[in-house]
KOLVEX-34281 format. One record per residue: residue in three letters; x, y, z of N, C-alpha, C in turn. Coordinates in nm, 4 decimals, decimal comma, always signed. Layout:
N
<r><code>Ala</code><n_x>X</n_x><n_y>Y</n_y><n_z>Z</n_z><ca_x>X</ca_x><ca_y>Y</ca_y><ca_z>Z</ca_z><c_x>X</c_x><c_y>Y</c_y><c_z>Z</c_z></r>
...
//
This chain:
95
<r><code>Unk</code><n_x>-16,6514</n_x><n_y>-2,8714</n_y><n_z>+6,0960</n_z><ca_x>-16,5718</ca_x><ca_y>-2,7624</ca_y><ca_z>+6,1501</ca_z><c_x>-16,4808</c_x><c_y>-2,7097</c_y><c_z>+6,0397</c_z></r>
<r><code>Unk</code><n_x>-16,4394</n_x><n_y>-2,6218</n_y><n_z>+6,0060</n_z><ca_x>-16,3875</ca_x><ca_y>-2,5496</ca_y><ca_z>+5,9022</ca_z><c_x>-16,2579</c_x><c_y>-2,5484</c_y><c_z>+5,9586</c_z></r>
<r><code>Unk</code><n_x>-16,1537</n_x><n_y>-2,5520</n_y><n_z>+5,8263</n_z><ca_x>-16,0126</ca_x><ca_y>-2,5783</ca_y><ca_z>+5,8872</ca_z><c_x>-15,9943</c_x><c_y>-2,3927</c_y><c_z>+5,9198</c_z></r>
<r><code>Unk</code><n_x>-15,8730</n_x><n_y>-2,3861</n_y><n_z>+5,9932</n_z><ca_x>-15,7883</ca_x><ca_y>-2,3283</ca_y><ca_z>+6,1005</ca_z><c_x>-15,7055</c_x><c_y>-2,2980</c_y><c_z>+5,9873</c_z></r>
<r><code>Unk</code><n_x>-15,7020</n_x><n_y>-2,1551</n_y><n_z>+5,9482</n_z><ca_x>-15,6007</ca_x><ca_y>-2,0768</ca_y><ca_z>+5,8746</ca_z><c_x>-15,4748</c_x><c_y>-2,0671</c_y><c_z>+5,9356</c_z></r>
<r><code>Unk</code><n_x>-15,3481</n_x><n_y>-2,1282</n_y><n_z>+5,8756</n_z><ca_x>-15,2273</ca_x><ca_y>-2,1503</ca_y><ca_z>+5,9387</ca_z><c_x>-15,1738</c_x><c_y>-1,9830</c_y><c_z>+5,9554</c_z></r>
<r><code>Unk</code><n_x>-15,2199</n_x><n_y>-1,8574</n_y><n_z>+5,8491</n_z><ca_x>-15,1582</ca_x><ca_y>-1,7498</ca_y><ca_z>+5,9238</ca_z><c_x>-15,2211</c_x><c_y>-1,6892</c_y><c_z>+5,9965</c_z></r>
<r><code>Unk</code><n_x>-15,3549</n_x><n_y>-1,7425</n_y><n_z>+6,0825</n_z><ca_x>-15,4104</ca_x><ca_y>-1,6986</ca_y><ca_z>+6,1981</ca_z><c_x>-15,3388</c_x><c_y>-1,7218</c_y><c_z>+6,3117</c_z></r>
<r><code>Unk</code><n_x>-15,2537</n_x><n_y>-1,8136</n_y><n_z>+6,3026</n_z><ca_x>-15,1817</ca_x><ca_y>-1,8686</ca_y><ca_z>+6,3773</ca_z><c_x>-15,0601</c_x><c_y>-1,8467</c_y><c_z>+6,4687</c_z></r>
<r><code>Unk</code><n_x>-14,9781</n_x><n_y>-1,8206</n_y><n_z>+6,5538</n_z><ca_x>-14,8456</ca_x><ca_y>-1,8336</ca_y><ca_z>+6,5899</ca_z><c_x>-14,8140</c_x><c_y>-1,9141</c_y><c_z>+6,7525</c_z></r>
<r><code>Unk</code><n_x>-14,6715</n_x><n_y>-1,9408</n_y><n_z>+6,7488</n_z><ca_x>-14,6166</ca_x><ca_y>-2,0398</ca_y><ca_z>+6,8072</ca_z><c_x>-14,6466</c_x><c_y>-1,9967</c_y><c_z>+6,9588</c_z></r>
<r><code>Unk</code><n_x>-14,6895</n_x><n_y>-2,0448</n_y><n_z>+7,0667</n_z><ca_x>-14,6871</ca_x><ca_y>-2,0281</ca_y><ca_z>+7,2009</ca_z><c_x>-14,5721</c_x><c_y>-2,1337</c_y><c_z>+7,2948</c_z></r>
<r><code>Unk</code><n_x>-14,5170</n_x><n_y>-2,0889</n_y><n_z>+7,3688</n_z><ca_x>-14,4550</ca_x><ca_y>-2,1329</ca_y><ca_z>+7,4216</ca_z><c_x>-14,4380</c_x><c_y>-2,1114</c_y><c_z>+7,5582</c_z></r>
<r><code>Unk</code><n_x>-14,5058</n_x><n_y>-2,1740</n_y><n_z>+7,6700</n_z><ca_x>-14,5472</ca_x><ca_y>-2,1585</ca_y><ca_z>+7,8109</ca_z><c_x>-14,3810</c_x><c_y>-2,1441</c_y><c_z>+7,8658</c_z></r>
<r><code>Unk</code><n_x>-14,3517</n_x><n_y>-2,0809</n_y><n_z>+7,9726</n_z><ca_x>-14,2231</ca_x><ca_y>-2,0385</ca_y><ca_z>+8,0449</ca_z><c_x>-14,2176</c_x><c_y>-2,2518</c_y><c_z>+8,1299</c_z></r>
<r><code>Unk</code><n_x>-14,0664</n_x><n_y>-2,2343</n_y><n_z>+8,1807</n_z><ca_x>-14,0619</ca_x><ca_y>-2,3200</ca_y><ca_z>+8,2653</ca_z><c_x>-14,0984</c_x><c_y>-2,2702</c_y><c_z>+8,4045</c_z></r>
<r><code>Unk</code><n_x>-14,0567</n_x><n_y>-2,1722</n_y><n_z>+8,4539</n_z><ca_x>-14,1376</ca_x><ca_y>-2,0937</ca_y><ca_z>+8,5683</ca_z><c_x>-14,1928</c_x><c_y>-1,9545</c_y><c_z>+8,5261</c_z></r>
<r><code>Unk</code><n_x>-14,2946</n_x><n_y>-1,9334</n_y><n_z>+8,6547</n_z><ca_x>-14,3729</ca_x><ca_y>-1,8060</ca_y><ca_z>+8,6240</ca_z><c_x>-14,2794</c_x><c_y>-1,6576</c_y><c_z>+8,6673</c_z></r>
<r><code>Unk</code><n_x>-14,2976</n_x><n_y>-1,5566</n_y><n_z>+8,5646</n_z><ca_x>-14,2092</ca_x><ca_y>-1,4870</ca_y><ca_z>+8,5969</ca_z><c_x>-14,3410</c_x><c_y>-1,3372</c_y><c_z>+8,5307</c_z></r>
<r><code>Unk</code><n_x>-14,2317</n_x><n_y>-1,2451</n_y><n_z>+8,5936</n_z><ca_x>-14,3624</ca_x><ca_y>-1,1268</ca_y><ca_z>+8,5026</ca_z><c_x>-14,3576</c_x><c_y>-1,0954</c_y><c_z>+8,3399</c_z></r>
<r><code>Unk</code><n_x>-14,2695</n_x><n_y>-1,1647</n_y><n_z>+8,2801</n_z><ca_x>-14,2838</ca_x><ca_y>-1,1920</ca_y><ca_z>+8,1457</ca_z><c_x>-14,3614</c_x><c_y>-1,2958</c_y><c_z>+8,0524</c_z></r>
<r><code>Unk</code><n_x>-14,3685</n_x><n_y>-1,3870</n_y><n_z>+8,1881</n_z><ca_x>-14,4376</ca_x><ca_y>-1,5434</ca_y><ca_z>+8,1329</ca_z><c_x>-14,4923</c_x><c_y>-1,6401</c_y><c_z>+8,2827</c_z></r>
<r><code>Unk</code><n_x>-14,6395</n_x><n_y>-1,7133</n_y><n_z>+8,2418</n_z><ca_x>-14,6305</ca_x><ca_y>-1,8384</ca_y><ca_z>+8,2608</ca_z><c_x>-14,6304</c_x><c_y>-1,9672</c_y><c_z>+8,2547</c_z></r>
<r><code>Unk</code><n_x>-14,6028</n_x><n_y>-2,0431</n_y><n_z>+8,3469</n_z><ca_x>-14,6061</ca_x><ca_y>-2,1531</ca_y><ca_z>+8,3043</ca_z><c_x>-14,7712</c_x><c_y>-2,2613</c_y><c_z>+8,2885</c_z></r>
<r><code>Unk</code><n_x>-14,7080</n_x><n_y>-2,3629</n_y><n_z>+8,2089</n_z><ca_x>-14,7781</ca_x><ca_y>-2,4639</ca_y><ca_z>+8,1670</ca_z><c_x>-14,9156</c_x><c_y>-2,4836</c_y><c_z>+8,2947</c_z></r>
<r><code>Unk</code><n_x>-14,8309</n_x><n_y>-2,5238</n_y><n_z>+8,4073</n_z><ca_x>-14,9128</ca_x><ca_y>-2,5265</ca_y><ca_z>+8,5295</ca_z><c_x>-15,0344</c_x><c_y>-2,4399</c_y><c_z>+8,5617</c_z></r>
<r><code>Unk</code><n_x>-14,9602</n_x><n_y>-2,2904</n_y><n_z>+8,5720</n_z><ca_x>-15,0680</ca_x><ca_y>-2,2014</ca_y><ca_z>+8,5913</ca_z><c_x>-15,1516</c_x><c_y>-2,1440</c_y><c_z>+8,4868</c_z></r>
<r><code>Unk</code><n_x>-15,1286</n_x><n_y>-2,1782</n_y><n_z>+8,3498</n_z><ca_x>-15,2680</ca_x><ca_y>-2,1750</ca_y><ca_z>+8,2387</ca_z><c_x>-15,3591</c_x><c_y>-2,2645</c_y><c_z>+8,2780</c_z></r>
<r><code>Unk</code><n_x>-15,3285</n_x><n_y>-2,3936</n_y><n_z>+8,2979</n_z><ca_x>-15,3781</ca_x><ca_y>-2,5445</ca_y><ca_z>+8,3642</ca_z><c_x>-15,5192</c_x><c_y>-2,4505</c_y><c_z>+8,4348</c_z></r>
<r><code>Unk</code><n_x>-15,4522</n_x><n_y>-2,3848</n_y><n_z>+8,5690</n_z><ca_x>-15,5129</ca_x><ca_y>-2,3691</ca_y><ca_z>+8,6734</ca_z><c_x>-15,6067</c_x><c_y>-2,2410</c_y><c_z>+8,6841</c_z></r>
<r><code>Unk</code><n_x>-15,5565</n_x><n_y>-2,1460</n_y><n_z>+8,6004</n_z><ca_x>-15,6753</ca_x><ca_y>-2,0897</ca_y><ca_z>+8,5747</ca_z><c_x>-15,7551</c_x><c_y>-2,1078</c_y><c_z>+8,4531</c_z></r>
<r><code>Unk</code><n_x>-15,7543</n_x><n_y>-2,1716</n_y><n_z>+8,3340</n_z><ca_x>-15,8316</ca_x><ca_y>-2,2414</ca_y><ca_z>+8,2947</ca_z><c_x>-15,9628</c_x><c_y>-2,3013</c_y><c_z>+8,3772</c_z></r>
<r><code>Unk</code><n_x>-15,8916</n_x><n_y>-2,3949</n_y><n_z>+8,4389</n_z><ca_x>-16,0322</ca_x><ca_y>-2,4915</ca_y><ca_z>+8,5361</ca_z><c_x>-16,0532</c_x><c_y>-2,3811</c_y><c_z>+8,6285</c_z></r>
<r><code>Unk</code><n_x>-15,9800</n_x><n_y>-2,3007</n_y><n_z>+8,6830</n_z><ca_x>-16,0573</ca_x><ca_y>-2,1501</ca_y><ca_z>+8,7337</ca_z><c_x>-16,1990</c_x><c_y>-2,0703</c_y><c_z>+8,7234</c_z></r>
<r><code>Unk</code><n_x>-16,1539</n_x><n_y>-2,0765</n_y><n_z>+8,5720</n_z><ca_x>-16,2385</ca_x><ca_y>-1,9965</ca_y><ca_z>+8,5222</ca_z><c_x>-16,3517</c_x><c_y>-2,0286</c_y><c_z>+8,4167</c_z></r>
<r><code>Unk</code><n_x>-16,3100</n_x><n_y>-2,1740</n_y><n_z>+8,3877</n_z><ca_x>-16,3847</ca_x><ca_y>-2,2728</ca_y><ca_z>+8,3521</ca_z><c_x>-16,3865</c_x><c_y>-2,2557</c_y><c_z>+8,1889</c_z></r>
<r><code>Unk</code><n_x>-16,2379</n_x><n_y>-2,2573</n_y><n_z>+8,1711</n_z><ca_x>-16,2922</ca_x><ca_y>-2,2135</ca_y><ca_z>+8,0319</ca_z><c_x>-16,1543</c_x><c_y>-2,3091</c_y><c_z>+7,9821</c_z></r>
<r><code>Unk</code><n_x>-16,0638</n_x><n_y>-2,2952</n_y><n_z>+7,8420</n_z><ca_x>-15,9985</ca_x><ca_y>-2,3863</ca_y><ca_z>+7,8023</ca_z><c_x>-15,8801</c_x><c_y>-2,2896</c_y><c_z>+7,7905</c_z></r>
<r><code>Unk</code><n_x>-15,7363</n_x><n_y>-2,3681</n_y><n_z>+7,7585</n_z><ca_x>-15,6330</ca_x><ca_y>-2,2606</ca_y><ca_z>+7,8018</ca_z><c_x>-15,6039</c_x><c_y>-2,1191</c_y><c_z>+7,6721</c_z></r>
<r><code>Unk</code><n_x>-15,6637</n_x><n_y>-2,1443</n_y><n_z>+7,5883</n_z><ca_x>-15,7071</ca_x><ca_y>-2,0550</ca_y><ca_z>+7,4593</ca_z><c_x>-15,7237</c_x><c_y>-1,9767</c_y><c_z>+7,5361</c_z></r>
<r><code>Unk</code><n_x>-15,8665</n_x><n_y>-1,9541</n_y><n_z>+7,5847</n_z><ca_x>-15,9447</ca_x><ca_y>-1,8707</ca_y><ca_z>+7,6358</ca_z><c_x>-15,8875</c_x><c_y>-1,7718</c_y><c_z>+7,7661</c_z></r>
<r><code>Unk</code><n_x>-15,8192</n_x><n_y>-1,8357</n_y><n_z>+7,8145</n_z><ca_x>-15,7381</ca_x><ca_y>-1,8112</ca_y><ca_z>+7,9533</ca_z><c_x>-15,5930</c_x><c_y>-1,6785</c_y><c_z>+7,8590</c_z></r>
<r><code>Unk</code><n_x>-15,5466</n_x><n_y>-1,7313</n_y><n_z>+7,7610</n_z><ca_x>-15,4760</ca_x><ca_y>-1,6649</ca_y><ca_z>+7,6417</ca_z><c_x>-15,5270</c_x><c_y>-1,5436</c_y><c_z>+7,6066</c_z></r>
<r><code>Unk</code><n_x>-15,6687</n_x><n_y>-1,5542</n_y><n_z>+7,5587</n_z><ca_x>-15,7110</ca_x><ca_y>-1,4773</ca_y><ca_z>+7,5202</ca_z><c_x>-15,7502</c_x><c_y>-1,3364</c_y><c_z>+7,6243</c_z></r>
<r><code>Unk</code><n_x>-15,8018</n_x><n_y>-1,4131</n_y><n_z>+7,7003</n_z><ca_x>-15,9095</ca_x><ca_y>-1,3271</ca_y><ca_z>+7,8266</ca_z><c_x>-15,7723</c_x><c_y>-1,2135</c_y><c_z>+7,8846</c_z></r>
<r><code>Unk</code><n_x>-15,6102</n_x><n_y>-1,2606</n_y><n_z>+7,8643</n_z><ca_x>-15,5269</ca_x><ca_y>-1,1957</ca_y><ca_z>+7,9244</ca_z><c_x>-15,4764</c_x><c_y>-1,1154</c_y><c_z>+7,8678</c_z></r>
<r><code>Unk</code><n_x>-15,4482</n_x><n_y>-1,1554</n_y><n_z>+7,6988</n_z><ca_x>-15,4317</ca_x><ca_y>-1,0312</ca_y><ca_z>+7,5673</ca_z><c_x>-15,5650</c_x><c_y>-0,9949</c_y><c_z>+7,6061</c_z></r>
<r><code>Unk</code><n_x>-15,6648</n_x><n_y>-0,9827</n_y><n_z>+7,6377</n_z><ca_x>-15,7743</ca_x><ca_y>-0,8887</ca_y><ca_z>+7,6203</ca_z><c_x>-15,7818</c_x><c_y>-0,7760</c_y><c_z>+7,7455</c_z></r>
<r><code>Unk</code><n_x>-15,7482</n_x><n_y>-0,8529</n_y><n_z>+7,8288</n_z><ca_x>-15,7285</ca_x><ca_y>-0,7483</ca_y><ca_z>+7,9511</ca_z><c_x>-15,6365</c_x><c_y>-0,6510</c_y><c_z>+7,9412</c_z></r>
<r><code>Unk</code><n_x>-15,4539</n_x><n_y>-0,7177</n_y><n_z>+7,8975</n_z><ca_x>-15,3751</ca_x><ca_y>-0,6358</ca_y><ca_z>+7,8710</ca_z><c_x>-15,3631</c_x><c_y>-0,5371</c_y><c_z>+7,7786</c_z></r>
<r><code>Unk</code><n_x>-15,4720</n_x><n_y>-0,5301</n_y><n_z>+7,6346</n_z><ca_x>-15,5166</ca_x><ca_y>-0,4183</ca_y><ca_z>+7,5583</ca_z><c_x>-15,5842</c_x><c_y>-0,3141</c_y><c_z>+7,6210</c_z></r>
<r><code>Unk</code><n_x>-15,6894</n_x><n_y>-0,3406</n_y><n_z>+7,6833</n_z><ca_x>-15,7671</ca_x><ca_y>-0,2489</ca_y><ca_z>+7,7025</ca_z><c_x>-15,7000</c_x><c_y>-0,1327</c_y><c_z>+7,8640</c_z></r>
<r><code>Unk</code><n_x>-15,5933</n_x><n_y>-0,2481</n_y><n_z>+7,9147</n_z><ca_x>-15,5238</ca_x><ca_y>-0,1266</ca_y><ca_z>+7,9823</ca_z><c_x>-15,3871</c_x><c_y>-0,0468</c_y><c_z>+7,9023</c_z></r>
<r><code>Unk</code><n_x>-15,3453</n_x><n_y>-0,1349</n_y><n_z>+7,8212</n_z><ca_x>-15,2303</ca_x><ca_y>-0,0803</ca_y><ca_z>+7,7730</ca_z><c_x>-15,3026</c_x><c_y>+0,0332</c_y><c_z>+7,6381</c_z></r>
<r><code>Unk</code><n_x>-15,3415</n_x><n_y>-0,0071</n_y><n_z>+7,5935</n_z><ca_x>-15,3968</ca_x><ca_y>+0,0659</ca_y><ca_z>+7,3909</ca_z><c_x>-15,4826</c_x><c_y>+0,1515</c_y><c_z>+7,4690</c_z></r>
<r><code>Unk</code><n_x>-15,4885</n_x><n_y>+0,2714</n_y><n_z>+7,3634</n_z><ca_x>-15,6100</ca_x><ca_y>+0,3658</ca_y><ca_z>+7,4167</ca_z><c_x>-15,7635</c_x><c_y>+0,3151</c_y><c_z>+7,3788</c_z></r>
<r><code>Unk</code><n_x>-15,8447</n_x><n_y>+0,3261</n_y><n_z>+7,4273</n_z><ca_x>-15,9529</ca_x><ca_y>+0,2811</ca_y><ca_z>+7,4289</ca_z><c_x>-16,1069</c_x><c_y>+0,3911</c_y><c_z>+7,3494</c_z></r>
<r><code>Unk</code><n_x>-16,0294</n_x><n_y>+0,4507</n_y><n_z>+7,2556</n_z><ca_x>-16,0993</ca_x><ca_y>+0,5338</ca_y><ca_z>+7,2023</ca_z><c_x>-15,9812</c_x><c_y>+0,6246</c_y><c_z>+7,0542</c_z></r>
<r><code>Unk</code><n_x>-16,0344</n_x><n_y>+0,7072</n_y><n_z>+6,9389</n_z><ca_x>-15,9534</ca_x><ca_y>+0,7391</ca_y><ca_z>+6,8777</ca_z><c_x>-15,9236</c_x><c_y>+0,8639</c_y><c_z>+6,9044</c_z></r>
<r><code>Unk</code><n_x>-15,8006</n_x><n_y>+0,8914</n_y><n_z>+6,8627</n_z><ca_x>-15,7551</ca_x><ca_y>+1,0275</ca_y><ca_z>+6,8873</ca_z><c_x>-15,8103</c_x><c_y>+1,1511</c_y><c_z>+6,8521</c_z></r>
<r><code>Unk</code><n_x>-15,8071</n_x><n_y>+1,2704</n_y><n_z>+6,9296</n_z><ca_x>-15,8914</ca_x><ca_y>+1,3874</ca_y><ca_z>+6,8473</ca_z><c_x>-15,8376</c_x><c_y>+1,4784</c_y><c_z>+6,7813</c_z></r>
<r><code>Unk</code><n_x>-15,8657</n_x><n_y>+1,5458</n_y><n_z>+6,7378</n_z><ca_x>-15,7837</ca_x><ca_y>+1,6562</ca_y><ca_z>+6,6334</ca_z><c_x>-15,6632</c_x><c_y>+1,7685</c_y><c_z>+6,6925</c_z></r>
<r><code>Unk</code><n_x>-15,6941</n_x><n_y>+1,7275</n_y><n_z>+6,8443</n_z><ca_x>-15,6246</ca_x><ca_y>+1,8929</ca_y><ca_z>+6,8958</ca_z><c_x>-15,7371</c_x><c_y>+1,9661</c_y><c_z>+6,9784</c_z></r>
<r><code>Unk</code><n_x>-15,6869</n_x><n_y>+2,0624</n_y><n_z>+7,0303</n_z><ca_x>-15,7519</ca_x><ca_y>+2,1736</ca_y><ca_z>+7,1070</ca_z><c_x>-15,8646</c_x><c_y>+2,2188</c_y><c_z>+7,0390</c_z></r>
<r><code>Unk</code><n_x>-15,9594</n_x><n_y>+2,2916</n_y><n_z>+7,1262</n_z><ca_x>-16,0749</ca_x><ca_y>+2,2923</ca_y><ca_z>+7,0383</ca_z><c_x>-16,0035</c_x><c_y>+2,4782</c_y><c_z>+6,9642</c_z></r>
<r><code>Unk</code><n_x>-16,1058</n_x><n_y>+2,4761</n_y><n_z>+6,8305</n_z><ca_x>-16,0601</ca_x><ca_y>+2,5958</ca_y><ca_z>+6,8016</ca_z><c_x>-16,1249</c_x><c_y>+2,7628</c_y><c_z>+6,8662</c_z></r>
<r><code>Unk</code><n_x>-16,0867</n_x><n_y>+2,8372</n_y><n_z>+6,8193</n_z><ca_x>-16,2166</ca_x><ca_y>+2,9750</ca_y><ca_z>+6,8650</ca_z><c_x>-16,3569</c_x><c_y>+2,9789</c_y><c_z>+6,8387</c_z></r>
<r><code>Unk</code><n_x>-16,3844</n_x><n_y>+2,8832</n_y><n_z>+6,7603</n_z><ca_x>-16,4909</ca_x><ca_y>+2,9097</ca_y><ca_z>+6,6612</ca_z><c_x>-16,5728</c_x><c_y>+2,7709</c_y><c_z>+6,7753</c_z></r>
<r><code>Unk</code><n_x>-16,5237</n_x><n_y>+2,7086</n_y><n_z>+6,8219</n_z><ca_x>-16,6122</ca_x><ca_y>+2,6068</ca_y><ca_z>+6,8679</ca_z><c_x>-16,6175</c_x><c_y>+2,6319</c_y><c_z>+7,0345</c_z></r>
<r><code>Unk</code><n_x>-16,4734</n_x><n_y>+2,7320</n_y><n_z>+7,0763</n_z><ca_x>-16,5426</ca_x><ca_y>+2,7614</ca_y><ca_z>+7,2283</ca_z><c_x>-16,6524</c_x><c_y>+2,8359</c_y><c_z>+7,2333</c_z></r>
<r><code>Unk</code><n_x>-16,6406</n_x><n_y>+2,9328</n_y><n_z>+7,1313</n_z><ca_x>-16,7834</ca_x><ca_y>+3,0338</ca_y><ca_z>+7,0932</ca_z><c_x>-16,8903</c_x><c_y>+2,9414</c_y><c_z>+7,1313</c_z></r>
<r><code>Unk</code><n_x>-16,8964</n_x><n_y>+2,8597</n_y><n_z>+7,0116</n_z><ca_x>-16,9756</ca_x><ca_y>+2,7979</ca_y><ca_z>+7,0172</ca_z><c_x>-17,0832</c_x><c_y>+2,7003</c_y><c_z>+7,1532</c_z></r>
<r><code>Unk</code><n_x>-16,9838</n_x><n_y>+2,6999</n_y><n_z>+7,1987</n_z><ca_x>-17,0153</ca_x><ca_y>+2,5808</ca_y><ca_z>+7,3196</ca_z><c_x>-17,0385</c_x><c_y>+2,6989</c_y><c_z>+7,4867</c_z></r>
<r><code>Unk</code><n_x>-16,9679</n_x><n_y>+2,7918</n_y><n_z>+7,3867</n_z><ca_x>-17,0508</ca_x><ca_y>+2,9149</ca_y><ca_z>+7,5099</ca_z><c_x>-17,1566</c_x><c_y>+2,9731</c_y><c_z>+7,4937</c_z></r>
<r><code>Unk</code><n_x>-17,1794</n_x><n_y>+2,9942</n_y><n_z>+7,3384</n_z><ca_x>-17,3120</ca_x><ca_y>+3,0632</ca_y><ca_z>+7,3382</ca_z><c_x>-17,4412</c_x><c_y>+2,9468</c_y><c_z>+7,3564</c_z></r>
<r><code>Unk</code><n_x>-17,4342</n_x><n_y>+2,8142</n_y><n_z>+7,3892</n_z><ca_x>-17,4641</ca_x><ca_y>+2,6995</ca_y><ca_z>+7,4344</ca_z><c_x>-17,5224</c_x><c_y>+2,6927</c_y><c_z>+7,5725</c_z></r>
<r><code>Unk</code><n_x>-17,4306</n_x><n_y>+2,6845</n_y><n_z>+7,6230</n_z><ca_x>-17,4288</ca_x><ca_y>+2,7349</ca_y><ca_z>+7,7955</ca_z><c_x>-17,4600</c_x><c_y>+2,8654</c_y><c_z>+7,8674</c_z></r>
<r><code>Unk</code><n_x>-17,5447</n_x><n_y>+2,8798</n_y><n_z>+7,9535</n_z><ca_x>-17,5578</ca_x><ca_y>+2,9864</ca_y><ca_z>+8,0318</ca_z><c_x>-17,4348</c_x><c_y>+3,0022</c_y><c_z>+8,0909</c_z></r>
<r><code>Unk</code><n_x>-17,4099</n_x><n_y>+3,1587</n_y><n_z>+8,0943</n_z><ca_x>-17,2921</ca_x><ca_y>+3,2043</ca_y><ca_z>+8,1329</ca_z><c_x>-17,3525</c_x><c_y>+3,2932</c_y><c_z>+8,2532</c_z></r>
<r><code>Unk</code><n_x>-17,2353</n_x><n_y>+3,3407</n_y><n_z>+8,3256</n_z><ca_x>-17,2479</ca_x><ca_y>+3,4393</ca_y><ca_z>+8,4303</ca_z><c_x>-17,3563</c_x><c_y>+3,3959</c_y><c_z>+8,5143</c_z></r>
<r><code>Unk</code><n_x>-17,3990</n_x><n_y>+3,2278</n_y><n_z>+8,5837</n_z><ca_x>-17,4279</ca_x><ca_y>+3,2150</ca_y><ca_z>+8,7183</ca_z><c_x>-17,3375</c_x><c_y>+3,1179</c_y><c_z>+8,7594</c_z></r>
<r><code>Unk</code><n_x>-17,3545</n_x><n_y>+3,0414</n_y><n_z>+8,8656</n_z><ca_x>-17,2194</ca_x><ca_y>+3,0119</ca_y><ca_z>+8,9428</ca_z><c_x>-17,2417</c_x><c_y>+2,8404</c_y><c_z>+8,9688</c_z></r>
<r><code>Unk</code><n_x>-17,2328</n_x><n_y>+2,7792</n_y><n_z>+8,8912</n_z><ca_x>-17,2980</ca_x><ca_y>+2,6612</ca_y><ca_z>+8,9088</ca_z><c_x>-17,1920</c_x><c_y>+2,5529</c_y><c_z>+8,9723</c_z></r>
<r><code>Unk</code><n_x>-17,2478</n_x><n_y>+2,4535</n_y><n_z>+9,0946</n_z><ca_x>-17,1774</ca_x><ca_y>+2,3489</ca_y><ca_z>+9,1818</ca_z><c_x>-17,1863</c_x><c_y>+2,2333</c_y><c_z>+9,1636</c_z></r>
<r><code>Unk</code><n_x>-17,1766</n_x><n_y>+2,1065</n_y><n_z>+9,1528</n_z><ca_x>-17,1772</ca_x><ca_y>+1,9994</ca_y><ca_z>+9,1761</ca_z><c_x>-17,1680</c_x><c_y>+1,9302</c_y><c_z>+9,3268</c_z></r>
<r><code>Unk</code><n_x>-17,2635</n_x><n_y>+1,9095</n_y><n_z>+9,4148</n_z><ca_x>-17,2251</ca_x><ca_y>+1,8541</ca_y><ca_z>+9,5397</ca_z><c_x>-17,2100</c_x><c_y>+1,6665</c_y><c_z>+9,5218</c_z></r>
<r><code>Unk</code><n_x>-17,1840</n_x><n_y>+1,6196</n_y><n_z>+9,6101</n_z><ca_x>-17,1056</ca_x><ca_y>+1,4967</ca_y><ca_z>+9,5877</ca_z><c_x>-17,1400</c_x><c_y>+1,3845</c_y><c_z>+9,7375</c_z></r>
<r><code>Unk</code><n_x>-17,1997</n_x><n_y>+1,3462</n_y><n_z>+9,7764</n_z><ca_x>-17,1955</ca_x><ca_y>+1,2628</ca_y><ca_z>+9,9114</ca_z><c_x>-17,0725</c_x><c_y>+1,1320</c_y><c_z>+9,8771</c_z></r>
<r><code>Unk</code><n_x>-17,0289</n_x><n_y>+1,0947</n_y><n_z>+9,7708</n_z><ca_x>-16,9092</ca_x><ca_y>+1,0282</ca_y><ca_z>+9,7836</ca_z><c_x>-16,8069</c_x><c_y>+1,0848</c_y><c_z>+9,8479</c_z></r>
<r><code>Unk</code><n_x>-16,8194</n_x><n_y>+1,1680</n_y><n_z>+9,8672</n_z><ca_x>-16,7117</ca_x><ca_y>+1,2383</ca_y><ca_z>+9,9259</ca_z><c_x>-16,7443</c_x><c_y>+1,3464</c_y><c_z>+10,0753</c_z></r>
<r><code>Unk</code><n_x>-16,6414</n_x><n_y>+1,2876</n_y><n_z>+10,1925</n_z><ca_x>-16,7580</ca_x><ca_y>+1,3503</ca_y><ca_z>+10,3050</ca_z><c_x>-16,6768</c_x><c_y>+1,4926</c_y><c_z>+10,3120</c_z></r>
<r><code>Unk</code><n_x>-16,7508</n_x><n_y>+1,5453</n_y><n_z>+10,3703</n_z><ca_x>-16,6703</ca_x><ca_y>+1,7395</ca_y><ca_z>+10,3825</ca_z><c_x>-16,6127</c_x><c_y>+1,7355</c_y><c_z>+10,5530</c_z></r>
<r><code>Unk</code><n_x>-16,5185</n_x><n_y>+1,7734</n_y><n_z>+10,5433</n_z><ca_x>-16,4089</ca_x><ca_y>+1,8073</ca_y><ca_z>+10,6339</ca_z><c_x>-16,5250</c_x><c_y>+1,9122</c_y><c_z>+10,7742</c_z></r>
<r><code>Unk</code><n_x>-16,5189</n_x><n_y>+1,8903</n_y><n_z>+10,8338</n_z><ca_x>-16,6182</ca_x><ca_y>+1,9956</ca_y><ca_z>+10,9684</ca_z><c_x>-16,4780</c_x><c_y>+2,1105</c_y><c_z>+11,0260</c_z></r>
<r><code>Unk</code><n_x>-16,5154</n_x><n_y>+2,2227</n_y><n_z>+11,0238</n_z><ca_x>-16,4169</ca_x><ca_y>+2,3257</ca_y><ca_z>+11,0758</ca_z><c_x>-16,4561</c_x><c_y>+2,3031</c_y><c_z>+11,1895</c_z></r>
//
C-alpha cells in the first residue's frame, strides 16, 4: 500500500452532538453500517453531495448571445409557423 501524503490530509473532528453544522461520532457510526461503507466514505459521499448542490455544476458562459449568433440560430430554425409542445405530465384544467 503506498504511504498517505500528509498534505492530502486534514484534521476531522466529529461534534459532541448533532447539530446543522456537525455530526457526531455516533451518527457517522450509523450511517456508515447504513450504507455499508466505512466512515471516510460516509465523509466523502456528504462533501460530494454538498458540492454538487452548492458549486455550479457546469462552467460559466461568456454572456448574452451576440447579434451575429441570434442571426444565426434563426436563420437555423424555421420561422413564422407556430410550434407547441403538449405534455401529459401535466393534466389540462376542463372549462
Amino acid at each position: 500500500m503506498p504511504a498517505r501524503s500528509i498534505v492530502n490530509q486534514i484534521a476531522f473532528r466529529y461534534r459532541a452532538i448533532d447539530s446543522a453544522t456537525g455530526v457526531s461520532r455516533q451518527t457517522a457510526k450509523r450511517l456508515a453500517e447504513y450504507l455499508g461503507v466505512d466512515e471516510t466514505q460516509v465523509i466523502h459521499r456528504a462533501l460530494h453531495e454538498l458540492a454538487v448542490k452548492m458549486l455550479p455544476q457546469y462552467e460559466a458562459d461568456d454572456g448574452p448571445l451576440t447579434a451575429a449568433q441570434i442571426r444565426q440560430i434563426k436563420e437555423r430554425v424555421p420561422q413564422g409557423s407556430k410550434r407547441s409542445v403538449r405534455s401529459s405530465l401535466l393534466e389540462e384544467e376542463s372549462v
